[in-house]
N, C-alpha and C positions, 0 to 999 in steps of 0.2 A: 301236435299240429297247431298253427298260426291261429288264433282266434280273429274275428272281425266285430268291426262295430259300428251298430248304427251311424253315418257319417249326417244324419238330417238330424241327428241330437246335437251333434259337435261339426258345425259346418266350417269348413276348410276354407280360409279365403287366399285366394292365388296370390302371388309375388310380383308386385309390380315390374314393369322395366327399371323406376330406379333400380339398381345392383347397389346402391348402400343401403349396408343391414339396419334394422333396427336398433340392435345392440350386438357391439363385437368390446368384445372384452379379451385384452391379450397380458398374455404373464403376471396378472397381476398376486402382489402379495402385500397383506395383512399380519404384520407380527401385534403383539401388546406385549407390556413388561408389565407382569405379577407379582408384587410384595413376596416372597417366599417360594417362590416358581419357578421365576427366571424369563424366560419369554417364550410366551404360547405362539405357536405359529398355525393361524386361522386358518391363513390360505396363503398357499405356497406355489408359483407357477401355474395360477389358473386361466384360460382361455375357452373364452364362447360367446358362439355367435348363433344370433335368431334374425331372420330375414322378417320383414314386416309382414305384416299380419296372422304370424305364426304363433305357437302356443310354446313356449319349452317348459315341461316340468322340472326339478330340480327335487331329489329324496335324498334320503342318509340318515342315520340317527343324532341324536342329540349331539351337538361340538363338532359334525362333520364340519361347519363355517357356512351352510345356507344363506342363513341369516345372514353372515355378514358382505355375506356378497350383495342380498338384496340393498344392506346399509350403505355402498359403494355405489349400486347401478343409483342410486336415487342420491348421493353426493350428501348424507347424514355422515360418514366416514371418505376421510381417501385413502388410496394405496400408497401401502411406501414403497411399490414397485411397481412395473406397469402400467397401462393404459385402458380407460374406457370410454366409449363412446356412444352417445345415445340420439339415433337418427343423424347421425354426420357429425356432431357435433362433441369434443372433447366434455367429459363432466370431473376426472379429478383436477383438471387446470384450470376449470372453469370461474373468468369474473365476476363480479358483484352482477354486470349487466344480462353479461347470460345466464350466469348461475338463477336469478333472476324468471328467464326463459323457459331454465331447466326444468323451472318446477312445472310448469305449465305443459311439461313437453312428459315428463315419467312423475306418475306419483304413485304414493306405496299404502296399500292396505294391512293395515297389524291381526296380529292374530287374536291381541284381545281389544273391542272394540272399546272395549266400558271400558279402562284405563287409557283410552287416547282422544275420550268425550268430557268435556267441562262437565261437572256434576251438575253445578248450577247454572249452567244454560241450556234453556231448551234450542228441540233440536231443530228450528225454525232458524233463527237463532244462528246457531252454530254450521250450518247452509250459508246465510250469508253472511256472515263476519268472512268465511273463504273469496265469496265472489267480492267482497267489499277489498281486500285486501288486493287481490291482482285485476280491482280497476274493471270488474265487468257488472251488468246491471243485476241486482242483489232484492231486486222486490219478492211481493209474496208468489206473483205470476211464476216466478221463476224458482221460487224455492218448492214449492207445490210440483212444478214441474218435473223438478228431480226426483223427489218423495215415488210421483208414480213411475218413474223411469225405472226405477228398483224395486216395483212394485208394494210400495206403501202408500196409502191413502192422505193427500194435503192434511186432516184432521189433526196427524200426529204432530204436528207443526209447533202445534202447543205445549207438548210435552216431554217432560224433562228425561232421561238416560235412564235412569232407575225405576223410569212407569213404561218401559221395552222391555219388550223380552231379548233373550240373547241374538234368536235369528233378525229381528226388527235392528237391534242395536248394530249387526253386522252391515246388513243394506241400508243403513246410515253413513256408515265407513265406507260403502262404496260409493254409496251418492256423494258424498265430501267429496272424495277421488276424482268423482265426474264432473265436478261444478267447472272443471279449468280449461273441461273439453282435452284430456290428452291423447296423446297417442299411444303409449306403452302404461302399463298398469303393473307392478309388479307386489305379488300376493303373498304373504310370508302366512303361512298356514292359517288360510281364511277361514277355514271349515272345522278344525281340530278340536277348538274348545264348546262345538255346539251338538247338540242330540243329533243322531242320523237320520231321523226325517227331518229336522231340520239341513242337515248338511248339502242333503239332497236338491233342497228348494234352491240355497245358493248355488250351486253348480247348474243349475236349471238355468236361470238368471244371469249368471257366468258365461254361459255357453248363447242366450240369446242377446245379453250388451255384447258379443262378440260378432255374430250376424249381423246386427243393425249396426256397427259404429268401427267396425272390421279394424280394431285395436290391437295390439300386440300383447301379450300375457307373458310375465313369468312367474310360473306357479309351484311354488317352495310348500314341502310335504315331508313327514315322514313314511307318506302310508302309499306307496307303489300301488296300490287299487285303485287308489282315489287319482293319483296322476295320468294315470291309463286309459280312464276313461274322457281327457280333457286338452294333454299335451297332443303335438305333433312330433316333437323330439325330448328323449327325456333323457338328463343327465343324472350320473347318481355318485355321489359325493363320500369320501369315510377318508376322515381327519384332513380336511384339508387340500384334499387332491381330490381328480374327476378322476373315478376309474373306471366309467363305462359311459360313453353317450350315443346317440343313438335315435331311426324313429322307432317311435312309440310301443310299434309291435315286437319289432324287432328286440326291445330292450327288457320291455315287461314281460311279455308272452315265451320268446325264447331267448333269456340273458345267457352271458357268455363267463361274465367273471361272479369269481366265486361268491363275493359279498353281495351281487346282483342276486344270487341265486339264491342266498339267506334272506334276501327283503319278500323274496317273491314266495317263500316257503312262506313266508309270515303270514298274508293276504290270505281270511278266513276265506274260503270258497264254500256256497250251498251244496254242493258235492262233495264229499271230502275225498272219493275215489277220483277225482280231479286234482290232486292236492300234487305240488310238484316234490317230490324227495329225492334220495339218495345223496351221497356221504359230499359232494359238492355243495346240496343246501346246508349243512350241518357247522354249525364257527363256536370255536369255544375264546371261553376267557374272558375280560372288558374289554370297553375300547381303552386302547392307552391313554397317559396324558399325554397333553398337547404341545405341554412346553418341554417336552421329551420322545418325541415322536421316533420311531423305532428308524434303525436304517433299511436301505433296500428297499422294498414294498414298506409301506406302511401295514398291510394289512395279516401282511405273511406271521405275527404270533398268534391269530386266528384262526388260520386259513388252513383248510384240508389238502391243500393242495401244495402246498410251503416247499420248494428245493430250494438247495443248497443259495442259488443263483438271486433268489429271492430277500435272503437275508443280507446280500451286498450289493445288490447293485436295485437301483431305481429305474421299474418298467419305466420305457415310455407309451404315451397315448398314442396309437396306430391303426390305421385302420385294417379294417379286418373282411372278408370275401362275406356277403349275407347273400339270402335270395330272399325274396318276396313272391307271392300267388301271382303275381304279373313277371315275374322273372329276375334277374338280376341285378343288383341296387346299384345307382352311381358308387364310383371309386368313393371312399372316404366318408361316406353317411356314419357305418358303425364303428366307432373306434374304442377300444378296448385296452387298457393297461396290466397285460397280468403277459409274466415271460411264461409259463406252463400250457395257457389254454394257445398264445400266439402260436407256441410251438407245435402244440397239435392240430393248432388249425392248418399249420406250412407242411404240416406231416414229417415235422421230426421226431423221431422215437428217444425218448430219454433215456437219458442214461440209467435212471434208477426209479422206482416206480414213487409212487408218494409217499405211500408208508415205510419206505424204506429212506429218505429224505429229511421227511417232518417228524417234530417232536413238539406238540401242539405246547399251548399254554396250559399252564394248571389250571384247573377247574370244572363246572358241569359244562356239555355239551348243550346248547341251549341254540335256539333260532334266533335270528335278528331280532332284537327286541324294538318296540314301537315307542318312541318317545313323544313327549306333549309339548315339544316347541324348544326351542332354543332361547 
């Protein structure tokens, strides 16, 4: 059954009449050339789109290419194929004078803060050297201001990266982000490297600069629990390609494609008679490498569910029939890349059942394993 969630923890802000998205990202692709490798391919025909003041999460393990999508949406990397744009506006084409704009318009929080903090400036300091630099007023009025915006006290003002604690260091990375007033904020595992009560505070904080300042989020995770409770659409990523996206509930609570269903096995529950299983959560093997990415499915030397069809030809992303406790979802919300589950979901009967099909990868049967960032 559909879980629910508190929606006054995570407030929903509606969709303006503008109809241009926040961020609509189409085809794009990310190769790199590795000394001894050949060329890894990041992301490959990737497309997505978030309406403003929406949340999208983004999960996968380690090298799915998260990260480097976030490295795109924010114009640190471009594509060598494809388009993206952020509130109307082109960002891999983007000129000195917009590129300029851009920054003002998405800016990106890292996952580890203390390596993206000058050691030797405090964090007073390093507040406004941001505002000084895109020309907005940079006194202590205004650095104090942001301090408690993120709920830290003016005091800290004084001091340096390495006299914070990890969660302190974090809501300094986000008050940076905020100094430029943007409107999309995109998060590359903001919560991963800090304790869980701490983790908690920031998503607390997360979810209230999103009430007050009704921003756009995209929140990059390995951990399908933690996106669940914050996204309104959550994409989920493995090598390269989107193989399931989706809202929120529909993705985490009841997924469709298999390696959907190994992240969600993964998510420790206080219940464990709650625990989602059977032979769909279960993926053997590694993930492959990158710069040899399997044909057909990527995912199918994994995948419990691997026919013949799988190993040559490349699903595409399509949507798929959901229902929700209010009834049936617009066309096109849940799309899904896997030729097996498509097929049963159209209610075509296979030809051959799985196990007569598949011939898994060597190795233990293991769950989606939880990686610590890209």
């Amino acid at each position: 059954m559909r879980k629910t969630r508190d929606t006054a923890e995570s407030p929903r802000t509606a969709v303006g009449a503008d109809a241009t998205p926040a961020i609509d990202v189409r085809g794009v692709v990310r190769h790199y050339r590795s000394p001894g490798r050949g060329v890894v391919h990041a992301l490959d025909d990737v497309s997505v789109r978030v309406e403003r003041g929406r949340v999208l999460g983004i999960v996968g393990e380690s090298g799915c290419g998260k990260s480097t999508l976030a490295r795109l949406l924010t114009r640190l990397e471009r594509p060598d194929a494809g388009s993206v744009e952020v509130m109307g506006a082109r960002v891999d084409t983007a000129k000195r004078g917009a590129l300029r704009q851009l920054r003002r318009t998405v800016q990106l929080v890292f996952q580890d803060p203390y390596a993206s903090l000058d050691p030797r400036q405090r964090t007073g300091a390093a507040l406004a050297e941001v505002l000084a630099v895109h020309g907005m007023p940079s006194g202590p009025e205004r650095v104090a201001e942001l301090l408690e915006q993120v709920g830290l006290v003016p005091a800290l003002a004084e001091r340096y990266p390495h006299q914070l604690s990890g969660g302190q260091r974090q809501r300094l990375g986000i008050a940076r982000a905020l100094a430029v007033r943007p409107q999309v904020l995109v998060l590359d595992e903001p919560v991963s490297a800090l304790d869980v009560s701490v983790r908690a505070e920031i998503m607390n904080l997360l979810v209230k600069l999103r009430g007050e300042l009704g921003l756009t989020f995209v929140f990059i995770s390995h951990d399908l629990g933690m996106v669940r409770h914050f996204a309104d659409e959550v994409a989920v990523m493995y090598l390269g390609k989107i193989v399931e996206v989706g809202p929120w509930d529909a993705v985490s609570d009841e997924p469709l494609h298999p390696y959907t269903k190994a992240l969600q096995a993964a998510v420790l529950l206080p219940d464990p008679a709650q625990g989602q299983g059977g032979v769909d959560a279960v993926v053997t093997g590694e993930v492959p490498d990158a710069a040899a990415p399997p044909t057909g499915c990527r995912f199918h030397p994994r995948c419990p569910l691997a026919a013949d069809v799988c190993r040559t030809d490349e699903p595409a992303l399509l949507p798929v029939p959901t229902v929700s406790a209010a009834g049936p979802r617009a066309a096109g919300e849940h799309r899904l890349a896997c030729h097996v589950v498509q097929r049963r979901l159209a209610g075509a009967d296979a030809a051959q059942s799985p196990s007569q099909t598949t011939t898994p990868a060597a190795g233990p049967a293991v769950r989606a394993a939880k990686d610590t960032g890209e």
